[in-house]
N, C-alpha and C positions, 0 to 999 in steps of 0.2 A: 569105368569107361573113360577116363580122361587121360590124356597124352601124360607122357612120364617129364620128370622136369626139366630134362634135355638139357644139363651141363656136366663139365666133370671137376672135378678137383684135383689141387695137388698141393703136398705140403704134408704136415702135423709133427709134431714130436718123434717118428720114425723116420724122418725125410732122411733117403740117401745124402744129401747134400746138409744134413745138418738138422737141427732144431729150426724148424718154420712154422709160419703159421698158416692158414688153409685159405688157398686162393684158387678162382675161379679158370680152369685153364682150357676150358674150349665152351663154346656154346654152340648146339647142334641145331641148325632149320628143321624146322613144325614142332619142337617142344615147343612146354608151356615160357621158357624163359625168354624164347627169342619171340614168342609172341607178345608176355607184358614187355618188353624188351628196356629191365629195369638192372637190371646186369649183365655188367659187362665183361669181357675177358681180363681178367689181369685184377679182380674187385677182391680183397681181401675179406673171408667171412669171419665173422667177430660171435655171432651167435646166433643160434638156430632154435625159433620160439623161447627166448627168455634164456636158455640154457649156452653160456660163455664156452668156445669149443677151443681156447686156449688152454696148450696143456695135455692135447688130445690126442693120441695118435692116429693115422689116416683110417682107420677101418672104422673106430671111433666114432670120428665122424661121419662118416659113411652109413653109419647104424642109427644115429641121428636122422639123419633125411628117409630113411626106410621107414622110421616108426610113424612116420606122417604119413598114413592111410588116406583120412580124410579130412575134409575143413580144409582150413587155412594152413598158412605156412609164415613165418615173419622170418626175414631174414634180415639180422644186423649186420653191417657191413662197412669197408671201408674202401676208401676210393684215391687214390693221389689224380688231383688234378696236373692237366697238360701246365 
C-alpha cells in the first residue's frame, strides 16, 4: 500500500550519450522521495542497498529498485555542491 518511490533515472553503461553513470532526473509530487525530500534532481546514485550500480546498464538498474518490495531502501549517492 505505500506510494511508489516517485523519481526517475537516467544514465548507465547504455546511455545514448555515452557511458554514464545513473542520476536522478525528475522527482514527482506525492512520492515517497519528495516527501523524505533527501534527493534531489541532478544526485548521482552510487549504490542501491550495498550493491555498486557502476558498470550497470539502465534496465539494470531499474531491476534493482523493483526487487525492493519491502523494508527499507539505502541509497548511496553523490551530490556536487553549488
Amino acid at each position: 500500500g505505500r506510494k511508489g518511490l516517485g523519481f526517475s533515472i537516467v544514465g548507465g553503461e547504455d546511455s545514448p550519450k555515452g557511458k554514464l553513470g545513473i542520476f536522478v532526473k525528475t522527482i514527482y509530487p506525492g512520492g515517497q522521495a519528495a516527501e523524505e525530500a533527501t534527493l534531489r534532481e541532478g544526485d548521482e546514485i552510487i549504490a542501491i542497498n550495498g550493491r555498486k550500480v557502476e558498470g550497470l546498464v539502465h534496465a539494470e538498474v531499474v531491476s534493482l529498485f523493483r526487487e525492493v518490495r519491502r523494508g527499507a531502501i539505502t541509497i548511496q549517492l553523490g551530490r556536487k555542491l553549488p
